[in-house]
VODREN-419865 format. One record per residue: x, y, z of N, C-alpha, C in turn; residue in one letter; residue number from 1. Coordinates in nm, 4 decimals. Each point is the difference from the previous one (the first is absolute). Layout:
> X Y Z X Y Z X Y Z a NUM
...
***
This chain:
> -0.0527 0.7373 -0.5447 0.0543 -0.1314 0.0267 0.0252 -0.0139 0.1497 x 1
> -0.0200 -0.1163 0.0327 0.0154 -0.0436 0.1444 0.1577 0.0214 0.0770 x 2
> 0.0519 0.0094 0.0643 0.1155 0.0268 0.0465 0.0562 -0.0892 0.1203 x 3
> -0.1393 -0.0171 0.0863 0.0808 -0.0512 0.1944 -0.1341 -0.0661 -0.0130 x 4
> 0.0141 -0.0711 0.0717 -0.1327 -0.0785 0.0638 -0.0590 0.0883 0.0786 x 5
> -0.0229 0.0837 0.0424 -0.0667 0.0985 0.0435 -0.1123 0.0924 -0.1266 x 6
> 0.0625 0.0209 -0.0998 -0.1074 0.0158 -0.0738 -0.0376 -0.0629 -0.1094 x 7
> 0.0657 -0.1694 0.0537 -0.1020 -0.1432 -0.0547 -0.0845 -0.0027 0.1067 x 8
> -0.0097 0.0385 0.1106 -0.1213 0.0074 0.0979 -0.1187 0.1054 0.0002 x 9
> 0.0462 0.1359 -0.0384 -0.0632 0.0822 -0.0571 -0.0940 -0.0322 -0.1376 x 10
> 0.1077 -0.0457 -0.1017 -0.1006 -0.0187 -0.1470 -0.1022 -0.1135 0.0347 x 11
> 0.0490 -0.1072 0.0463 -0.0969 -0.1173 0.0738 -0.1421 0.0749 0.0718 x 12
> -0.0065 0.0797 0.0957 -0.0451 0.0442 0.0609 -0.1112 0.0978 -0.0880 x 13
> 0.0958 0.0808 -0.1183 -0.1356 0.0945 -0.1084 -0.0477 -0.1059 -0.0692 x 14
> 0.0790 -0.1494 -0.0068 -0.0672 -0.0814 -0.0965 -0.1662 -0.0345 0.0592 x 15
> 0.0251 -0.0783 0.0649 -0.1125 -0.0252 0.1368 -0.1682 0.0829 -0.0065 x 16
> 0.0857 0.1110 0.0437 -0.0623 0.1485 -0.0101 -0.0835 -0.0104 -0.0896 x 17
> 0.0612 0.0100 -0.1512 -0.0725 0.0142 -0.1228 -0.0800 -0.0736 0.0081 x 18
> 0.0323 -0.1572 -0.0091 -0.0697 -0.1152 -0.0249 -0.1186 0.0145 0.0693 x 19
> -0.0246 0.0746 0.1404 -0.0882 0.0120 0.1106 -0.1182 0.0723 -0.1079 x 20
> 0.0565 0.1031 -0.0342 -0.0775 0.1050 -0.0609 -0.1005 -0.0171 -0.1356 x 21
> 0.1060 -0.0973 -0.0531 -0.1014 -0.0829 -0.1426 -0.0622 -0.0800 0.0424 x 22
> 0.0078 -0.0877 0.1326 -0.0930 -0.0980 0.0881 -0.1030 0.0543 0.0041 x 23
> -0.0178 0.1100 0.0587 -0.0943 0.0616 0.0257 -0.0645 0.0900 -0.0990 x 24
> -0.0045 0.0792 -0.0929 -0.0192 0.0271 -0.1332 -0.0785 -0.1288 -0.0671 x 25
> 0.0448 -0.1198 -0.0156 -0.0246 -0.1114 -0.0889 -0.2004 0.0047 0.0822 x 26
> 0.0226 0.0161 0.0926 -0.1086 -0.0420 0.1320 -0.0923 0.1257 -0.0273 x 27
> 0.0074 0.1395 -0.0044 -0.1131 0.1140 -0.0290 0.0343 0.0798 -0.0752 x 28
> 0.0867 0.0249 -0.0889 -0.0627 0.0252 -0.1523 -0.0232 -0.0881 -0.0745 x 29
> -0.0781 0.1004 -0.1370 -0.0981 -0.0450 -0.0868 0.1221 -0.0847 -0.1246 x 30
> -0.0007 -0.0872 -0.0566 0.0567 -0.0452 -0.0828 0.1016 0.1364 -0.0787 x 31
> -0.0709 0.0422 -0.1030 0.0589 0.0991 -0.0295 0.0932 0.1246 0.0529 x 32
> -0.0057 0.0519 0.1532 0.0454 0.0609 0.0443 0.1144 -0.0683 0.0949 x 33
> -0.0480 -0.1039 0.0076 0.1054 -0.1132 0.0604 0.1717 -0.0341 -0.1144 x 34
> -0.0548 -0.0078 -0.1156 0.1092 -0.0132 -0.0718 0.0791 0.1303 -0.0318 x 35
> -0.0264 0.1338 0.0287 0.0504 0.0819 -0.0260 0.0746 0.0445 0.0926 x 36
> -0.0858 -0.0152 0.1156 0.0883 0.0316 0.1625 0.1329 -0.1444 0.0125 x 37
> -0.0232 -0.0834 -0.0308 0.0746 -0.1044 0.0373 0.1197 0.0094 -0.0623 x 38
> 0.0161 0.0059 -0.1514 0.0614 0.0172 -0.0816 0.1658 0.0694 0.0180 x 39
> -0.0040 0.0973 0.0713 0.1108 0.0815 0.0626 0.0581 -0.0854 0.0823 x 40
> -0.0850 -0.0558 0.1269 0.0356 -0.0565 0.0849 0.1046 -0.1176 -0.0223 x 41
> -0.0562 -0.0612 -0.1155 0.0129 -0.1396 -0.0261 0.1289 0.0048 -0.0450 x 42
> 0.0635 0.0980 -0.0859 0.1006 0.0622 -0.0998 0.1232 0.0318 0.1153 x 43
> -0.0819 0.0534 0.0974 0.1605 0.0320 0.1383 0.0052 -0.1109 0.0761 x 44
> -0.0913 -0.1245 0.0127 -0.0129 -0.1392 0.0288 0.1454 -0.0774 -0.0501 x 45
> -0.0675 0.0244 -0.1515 0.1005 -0.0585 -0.0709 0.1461 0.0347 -0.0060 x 46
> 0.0355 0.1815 -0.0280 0.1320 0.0210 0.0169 0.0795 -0.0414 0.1384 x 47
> -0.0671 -0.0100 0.0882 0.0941 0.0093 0.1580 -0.0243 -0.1511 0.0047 x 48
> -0.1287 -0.1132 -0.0546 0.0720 -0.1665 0.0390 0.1226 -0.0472 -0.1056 x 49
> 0.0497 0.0849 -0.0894 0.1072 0.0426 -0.1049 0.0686 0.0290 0.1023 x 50
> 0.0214 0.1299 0.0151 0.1251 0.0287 0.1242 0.0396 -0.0579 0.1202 x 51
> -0.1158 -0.0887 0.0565 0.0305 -0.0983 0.0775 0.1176 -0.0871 -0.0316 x 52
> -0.1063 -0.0808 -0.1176 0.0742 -0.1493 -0.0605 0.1840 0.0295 -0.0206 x 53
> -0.0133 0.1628 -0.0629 0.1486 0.0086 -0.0294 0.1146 -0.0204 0.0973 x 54
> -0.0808 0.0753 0.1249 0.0505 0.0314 0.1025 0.0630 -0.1852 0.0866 x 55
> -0.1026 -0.0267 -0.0003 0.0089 -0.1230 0.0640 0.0670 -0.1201 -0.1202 x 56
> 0.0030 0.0453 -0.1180 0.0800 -0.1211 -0.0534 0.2019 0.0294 0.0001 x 57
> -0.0419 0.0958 0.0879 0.1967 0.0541 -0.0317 0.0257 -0.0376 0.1419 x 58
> 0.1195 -0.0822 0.0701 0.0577 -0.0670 0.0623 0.0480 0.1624 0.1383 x 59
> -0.0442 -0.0421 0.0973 0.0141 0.1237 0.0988 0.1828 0.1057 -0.0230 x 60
> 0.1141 -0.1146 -0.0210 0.1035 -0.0021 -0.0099 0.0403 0.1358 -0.1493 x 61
> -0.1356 0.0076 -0.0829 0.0456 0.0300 -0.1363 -0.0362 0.1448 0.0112 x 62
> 0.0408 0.1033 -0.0579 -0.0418 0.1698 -0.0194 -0.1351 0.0342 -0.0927 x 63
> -0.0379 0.0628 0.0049 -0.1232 0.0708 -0.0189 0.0828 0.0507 -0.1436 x 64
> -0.0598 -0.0354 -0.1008 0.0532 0.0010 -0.1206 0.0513 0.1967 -0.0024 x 65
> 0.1244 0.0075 -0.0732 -0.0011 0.1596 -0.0597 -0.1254 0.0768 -0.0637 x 66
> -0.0430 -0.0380 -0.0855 -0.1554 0.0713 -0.0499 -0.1119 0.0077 0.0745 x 67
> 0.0096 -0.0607 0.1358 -0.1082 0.0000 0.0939 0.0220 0.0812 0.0432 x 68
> 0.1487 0.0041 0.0742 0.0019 0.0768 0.1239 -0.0205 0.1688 -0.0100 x 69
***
């Protein structure tokens, strides 16, 4: 879970990253090997624009929930 805006700049930053990486994947692999390589990617895509959203829907003022921290 996200903690400081510092590593909402970080997860932003592997988000990016990833996205770069299936950009390019989508572009020279073969269909089939494309969905298998991507697949992972897409899955840590998804958990960290999750940890984002959480991050950014809680008010700067508020604590980083007990079960996160």
């Amino acid at each position: 879970m996200i903690q400081n805006d510092q590593e909402l700049e970080g997860t932003q930053e592997r988000i990016a990253f990833f996205c770069r990486l299936v950009a390019n994947m989508r572009k020279v692999e073969p269909p089939e090997s494309f969905r298998l390589m991507a697949s992972s990617y897409i899955a840590q895509i998804e958990k960290m624009n999750a940890e984002v959203i959480e991050y950014l829907s809680r008010h700067a003022s508020e604590a980083v929930p007990a079960e996160a921290a």
